[in-house]
C-alpha positions in Angstrom: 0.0 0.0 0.0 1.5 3.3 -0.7 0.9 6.1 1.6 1.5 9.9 1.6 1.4 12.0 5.1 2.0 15.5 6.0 1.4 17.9 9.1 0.6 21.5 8.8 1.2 23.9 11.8 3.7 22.5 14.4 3.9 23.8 17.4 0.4 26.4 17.1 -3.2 25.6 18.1 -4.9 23.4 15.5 -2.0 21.1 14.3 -3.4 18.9 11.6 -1.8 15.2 10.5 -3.1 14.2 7.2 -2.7 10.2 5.5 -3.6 9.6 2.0 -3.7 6.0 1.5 -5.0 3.7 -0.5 -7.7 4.2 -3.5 -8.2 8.4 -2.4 -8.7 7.5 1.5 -7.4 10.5 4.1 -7.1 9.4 8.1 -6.6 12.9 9.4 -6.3 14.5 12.9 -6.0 17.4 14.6 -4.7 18.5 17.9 -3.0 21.2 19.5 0.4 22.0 19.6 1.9 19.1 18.3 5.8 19.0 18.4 8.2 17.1 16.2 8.4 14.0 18.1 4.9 13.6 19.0 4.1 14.4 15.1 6.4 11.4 13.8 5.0 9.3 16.9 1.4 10.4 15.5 2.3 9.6 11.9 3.5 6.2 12.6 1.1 5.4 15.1 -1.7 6.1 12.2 0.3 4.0 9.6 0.4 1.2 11.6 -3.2 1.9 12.6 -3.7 1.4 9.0 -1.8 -1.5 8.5 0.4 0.0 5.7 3.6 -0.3 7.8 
């Protein structure tokens, strides 16, 4: 499965993770004040959550 991720806003109020995976799917989240680590713990959290890692 191929999968593409981004997060917008890092460190502000709203901090949005975005997954396109799949045939057009999105898993997408958003919390505040999400740092580096916690965005690549997020990220891989919600690929494995997906099964695509």
């Amino acid at each position: 499965m191929l999968a593409d991720g981004e997060i917008e806003r890092l460190n502000m109020p709203g901090s949005i993770v975005k997954v396109k995976y799949g045939d057009g799917q999105v898993y997408k989240t958003v919390e505040d004040n999400i740092d580096y680590e916690r965005s690549a713990a997020i990220m891989l959290n919600g690929l494995k959550d997906l099964e695509a890692v």
